[in-house]
C-alpha positions as CSV (number, residue, x, y, z in Angstrom):
1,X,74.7,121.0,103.5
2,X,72.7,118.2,103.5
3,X,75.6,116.0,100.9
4,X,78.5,116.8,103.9
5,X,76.3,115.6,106.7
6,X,76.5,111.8,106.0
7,X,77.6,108.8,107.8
8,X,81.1,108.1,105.8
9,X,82.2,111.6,105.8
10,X,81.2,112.0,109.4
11,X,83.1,108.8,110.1
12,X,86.1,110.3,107.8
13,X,85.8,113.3,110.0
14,X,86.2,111.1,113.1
15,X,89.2,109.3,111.4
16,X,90.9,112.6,111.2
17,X,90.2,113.7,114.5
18,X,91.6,110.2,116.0
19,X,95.0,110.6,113.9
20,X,96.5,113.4,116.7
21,X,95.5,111.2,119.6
22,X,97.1,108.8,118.0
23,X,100.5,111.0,117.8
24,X,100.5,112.2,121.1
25,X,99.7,108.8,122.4
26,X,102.8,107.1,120.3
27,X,104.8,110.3,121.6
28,X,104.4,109.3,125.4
29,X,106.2,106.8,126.9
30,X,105.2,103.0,126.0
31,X,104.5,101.6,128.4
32,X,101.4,98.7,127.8
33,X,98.7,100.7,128.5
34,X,99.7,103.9,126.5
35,X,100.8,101.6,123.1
36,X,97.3,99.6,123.7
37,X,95.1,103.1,123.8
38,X,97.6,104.0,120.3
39,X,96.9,100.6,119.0
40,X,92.7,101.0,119.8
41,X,93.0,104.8,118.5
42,X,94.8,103.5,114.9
43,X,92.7,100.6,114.5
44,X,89.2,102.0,115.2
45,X,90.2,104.9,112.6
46,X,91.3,101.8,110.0
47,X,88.3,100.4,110.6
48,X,86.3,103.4,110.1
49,X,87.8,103.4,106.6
50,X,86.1,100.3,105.6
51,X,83.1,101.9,107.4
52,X,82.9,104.9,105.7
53,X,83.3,103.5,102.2
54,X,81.0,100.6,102.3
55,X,78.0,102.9,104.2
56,X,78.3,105.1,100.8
57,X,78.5,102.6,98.5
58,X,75.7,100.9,100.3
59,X,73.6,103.8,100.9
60,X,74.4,105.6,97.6
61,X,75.8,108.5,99.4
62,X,79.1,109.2,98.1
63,X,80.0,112.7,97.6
64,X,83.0,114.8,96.0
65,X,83.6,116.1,99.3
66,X,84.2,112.6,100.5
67,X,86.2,111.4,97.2
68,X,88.5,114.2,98.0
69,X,88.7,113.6,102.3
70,X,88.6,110.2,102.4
71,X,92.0,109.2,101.0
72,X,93.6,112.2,102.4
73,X,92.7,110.9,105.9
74,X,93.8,107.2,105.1
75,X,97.2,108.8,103.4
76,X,97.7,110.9,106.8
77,X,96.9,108.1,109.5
78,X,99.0,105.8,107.7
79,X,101.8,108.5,107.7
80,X,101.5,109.4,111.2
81,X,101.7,106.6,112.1
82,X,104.8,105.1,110.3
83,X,106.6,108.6,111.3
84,X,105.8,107.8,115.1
85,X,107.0,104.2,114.8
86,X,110.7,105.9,113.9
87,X,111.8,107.5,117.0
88,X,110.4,103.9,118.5
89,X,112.7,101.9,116.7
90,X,110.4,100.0,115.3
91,X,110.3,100.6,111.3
92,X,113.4,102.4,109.4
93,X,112.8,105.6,108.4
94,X,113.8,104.8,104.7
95,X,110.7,102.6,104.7
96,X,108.3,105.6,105.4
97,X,110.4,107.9,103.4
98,X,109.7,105.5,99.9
99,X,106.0,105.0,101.1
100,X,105.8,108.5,101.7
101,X,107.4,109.7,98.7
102,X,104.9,107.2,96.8
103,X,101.7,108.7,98.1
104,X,103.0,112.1,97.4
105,X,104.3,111.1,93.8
106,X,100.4,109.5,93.2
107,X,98.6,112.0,94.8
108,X,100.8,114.6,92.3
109,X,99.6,112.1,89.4
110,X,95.9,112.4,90.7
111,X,96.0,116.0,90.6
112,X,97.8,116.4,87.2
113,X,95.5,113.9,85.5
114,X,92.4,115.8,87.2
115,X,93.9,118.8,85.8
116,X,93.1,117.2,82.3
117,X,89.7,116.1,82.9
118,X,90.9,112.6,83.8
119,X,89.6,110.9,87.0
120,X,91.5,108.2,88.5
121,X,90.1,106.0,91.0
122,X,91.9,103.7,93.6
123,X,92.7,99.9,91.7
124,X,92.7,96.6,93.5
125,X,96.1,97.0,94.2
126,X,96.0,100.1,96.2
127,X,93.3,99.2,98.6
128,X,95.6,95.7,99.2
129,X,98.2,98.3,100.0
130,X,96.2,100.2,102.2
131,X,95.1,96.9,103.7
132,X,99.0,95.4,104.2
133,X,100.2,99.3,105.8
134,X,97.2,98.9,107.9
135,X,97.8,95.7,109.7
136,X,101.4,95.8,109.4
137,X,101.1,99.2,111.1
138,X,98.8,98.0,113.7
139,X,101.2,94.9,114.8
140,X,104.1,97.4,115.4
141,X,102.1,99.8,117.5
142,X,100.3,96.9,119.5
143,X,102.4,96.2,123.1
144,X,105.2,94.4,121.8
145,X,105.2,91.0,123.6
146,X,101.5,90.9,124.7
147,X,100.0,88.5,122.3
148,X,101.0,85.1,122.2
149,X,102.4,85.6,119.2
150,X,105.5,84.8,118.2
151,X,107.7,86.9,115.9
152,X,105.0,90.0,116.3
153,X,107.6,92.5,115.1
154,X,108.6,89.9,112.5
155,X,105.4,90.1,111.2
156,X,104.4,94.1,111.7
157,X,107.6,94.6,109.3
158,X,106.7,91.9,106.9
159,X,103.5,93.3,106.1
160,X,104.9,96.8,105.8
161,X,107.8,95.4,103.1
162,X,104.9,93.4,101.2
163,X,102.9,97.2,101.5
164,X,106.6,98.4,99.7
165,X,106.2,96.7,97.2
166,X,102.6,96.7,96.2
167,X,103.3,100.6,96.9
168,X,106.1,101.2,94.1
169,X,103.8,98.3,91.9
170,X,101.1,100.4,92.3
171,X,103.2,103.7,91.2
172,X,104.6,102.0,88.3
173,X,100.8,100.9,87.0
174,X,99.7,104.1,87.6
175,X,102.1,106.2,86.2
176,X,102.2,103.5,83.1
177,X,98.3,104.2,82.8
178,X,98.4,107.3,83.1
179,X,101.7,108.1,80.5
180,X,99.6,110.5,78.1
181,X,98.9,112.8,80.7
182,X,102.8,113.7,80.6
183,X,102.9,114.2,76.6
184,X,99.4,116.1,76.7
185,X,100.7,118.6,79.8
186,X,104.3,119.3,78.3
C-alpha cells in the first residue's frame, strides 16, 4: 500500500481526475472564461506530468504501478483534448486520428514486446513529442485572441504538425528497434 501512496502517482491520479473537467469544460460554450478554466485544467495536469516524473526520479520512488498509469494518463489528456478541439474547429480531425492511431500502434508494441520479456522505455524523442502535443494543445484551447500574440492558432497547429511528425518518427524508430519482436511472436 505504502508503493501506491506517493507523490507522482498521487499527482498522476490528480491528472486523471482533471482530464473530464477538462471535457466538459471544452464541451460548454467558449466563451473567455470557460476556454481559460479548460486552458488552466490542461495545463496544471501537463505540468503535473513533469511533476510526477521528476519527484520519482528525485525521490527514488518510482513504482510499476506508476510506470503503467503515468503514460496512460499523458496518452488520455492529450487525446481528450485533441478530440474536444474538433467540434471547435480548431485542429482537423485527421490530425488526431494519425496521433491517435500512433499511440495505440506503440502502446500495442509496448505490450507485445512486454509479452516477450522486453521492456521498452520512453526515448528522447517521445517525451519532445509529448512536449510539442502539450504546448501546441494548450495554445489552441487558450481564449483565441487574448494574448498579444500574433498568429496564436498559427502557432497551436504548428506545434501539433511538428508533434506529427516526431509522432510517426518515433513509431518508425520504435518499431525499427523493436523488429525481432515480430519474427520471435509469429
Amino acid at each position: 500500500m505504502k508503493q501506491l501512496m506517493t507523490w507522482p502517482n498521487l499527482l498522476t491520479g490528480m491528472r486523471l481526475v482533471m482530464i473530464p473537467v477538462m471535457v466538459v469544460l471544452l464541451m460548454r460554450e467558449q466563451t473567455t472564461l470557460i476556454a481559460f478554466l479548460a486552458w488552466f485544467v490542461f495545463s496544471l495536469a501537463a505540468f503535473t506530468d513533469w511533476l510526477d516524473g521528476y519527484l520519482a526520479r528525485k525521490f527514488e520512488c518510482e513504482s510499476v504501478l506508476g510506470q503503467l498509469m503515468d503514460p496512460l494518463a499523458d496518452k488520455l489528456l492529450v487525446t481528450a483534448a485533441l478530440i474536444m478541439l474538433i467540434p471547435l474547429g480548431r485542429i482537423p480531425a485527421w490530425v488526431c486520428l494519425v496521433i491517435i492511431s500512433r499511440e495505440i500502434f506503440i502502446t500495442g508494441l509496448r505490450g507485445l514486446a512486454a509479452s516477450t520479456g522486453k521492456v521498452v522505455a520512453a526515448d528522447n524523442i517521445g517525451k519532445i513529442k509529448s512536449n510539442f502535443q502539450y504546448f501546441g494543445a494548450g495554445f489552441l484551447i487558450f481564449p483565441l485572441g487574448l494574448l498579444p500574440i500574433p498568429y496564436q492558432y498559427g502557432i497551436g497547429m504548428t506545434l501539433v504538425y511538428i508533434s506529427l511528425a516526431l509522432s510517426l518518427w518515433s513509431a518508425a524508430a520504435y518499431t525499427y528497434k523493436l523488429r525481432d519482436i515480430f519474427i520471435e511472436t509469429s
